[in-house]
C-alpha positions, 0 to 999 in steps of 0.5 A, a space after each residue: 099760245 104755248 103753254 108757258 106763255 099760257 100760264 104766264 098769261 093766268 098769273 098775271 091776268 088772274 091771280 087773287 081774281 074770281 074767273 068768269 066764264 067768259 073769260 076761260 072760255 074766250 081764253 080756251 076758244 082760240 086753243 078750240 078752234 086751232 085744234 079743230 083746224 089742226 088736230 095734231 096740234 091738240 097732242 102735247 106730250 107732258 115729260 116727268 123726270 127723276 133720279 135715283 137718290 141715297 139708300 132707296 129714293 128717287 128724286 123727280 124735279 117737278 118743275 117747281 121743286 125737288 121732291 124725294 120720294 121713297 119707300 112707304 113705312 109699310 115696306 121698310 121706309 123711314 116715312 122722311 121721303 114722299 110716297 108715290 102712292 101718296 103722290 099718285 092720290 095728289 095727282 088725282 085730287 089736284 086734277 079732279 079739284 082743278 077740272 072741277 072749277 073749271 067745270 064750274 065756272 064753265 056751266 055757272 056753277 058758284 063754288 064758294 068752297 070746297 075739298 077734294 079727298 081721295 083714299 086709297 086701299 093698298 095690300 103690301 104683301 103684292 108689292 113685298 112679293 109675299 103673296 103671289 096672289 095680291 095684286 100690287 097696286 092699289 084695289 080701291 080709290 075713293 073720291 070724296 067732294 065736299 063742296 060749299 055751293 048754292 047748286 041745285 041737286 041737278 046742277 051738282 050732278 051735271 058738275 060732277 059727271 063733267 069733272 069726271 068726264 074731263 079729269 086727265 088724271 081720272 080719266 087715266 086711272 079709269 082707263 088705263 093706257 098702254 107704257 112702253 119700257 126701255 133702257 139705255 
């Protein structure tokens, strides 16, 4: 099942519903099994495109929108654009908020509710160039759960180290991987 036809598949089969853990895992356990069987298979390569726009902007066409993003305040921007740290701080709790229940209800874990926050720490003189020494990018992330849940302390923490272990987002920020540059 591709992955089109896999979310295709979700928001008829689940939308408005409470997933069970037998239902994701019997959903995931053909992709499993295939991936086992062909490793290759398992390497999907996910695309993002963008477009310089007016005066300093870029426009990134999400697949379900248009989006602009542009200069932070903090470096000369009108605040009418999206922010690319800000959209990074998104990535991240969108990923860590769907691996969470995913975890949950993999493990039996019953969320009744909950938020993800992150925050950000970022020093502008690195990425003015005004101080050579002030790394550009951000110098802390801060992750916060908070979570409507009947789980015990231990079934909490074996929640969160799997989210952690399993979040792609996360994952990459803790681990950083290796970009190519070119131009055409």
């Amino acid at each position: 099942m591709n992955t089109q036809n896999t979310q295709a598949f979700l928001l008829e089969r689940f939308s408005g519903t409470q997933m069970k853990a037998e239902e994701l895992k019997s959903l995931q356990a053909p992709l499993k099994q295939q991936y086992k069987d062909n490793p290759e298979a398992a390497t999907v390569t996910l695309k993002a495109n963008a477009r310089i726009g007016e005066g300093i902007t870029c426009k990134i066409d999400t697949g379900k929108s248009l989006v602009e993003a542009g200069l932070h305040p903090a470096t000369g921007g009108d605040g009418l654009s999206l922010c690319s740290g800000d959209m990074l701080l998104e990535a991240l709790v969108a990923c860590t908020g769907v691996t969470l229940k995913a975890v949950a209800t993999a493990i039996g874990v019953n969320l009744v509710d909950g938020t993800i926050s992150a925050e950000g720490d970022l020093d502008f003189r690195g990425t003015l160039g005004v101080s050579k020494e002030t790394p550009v990018g951000f110098q802390n992330i801060r992750l916060h759960f908070n979570l409507d849940t009947d789980a015990n302390q231990e079934q909490l923490d074996s929640l969160l180290k799997l989210t952690e272990r399993y979040c792609v987002v996360y994952q990459t920020l803790q681990n950083s991987p290796s970009i190519a540059i070119t131009v055409d």
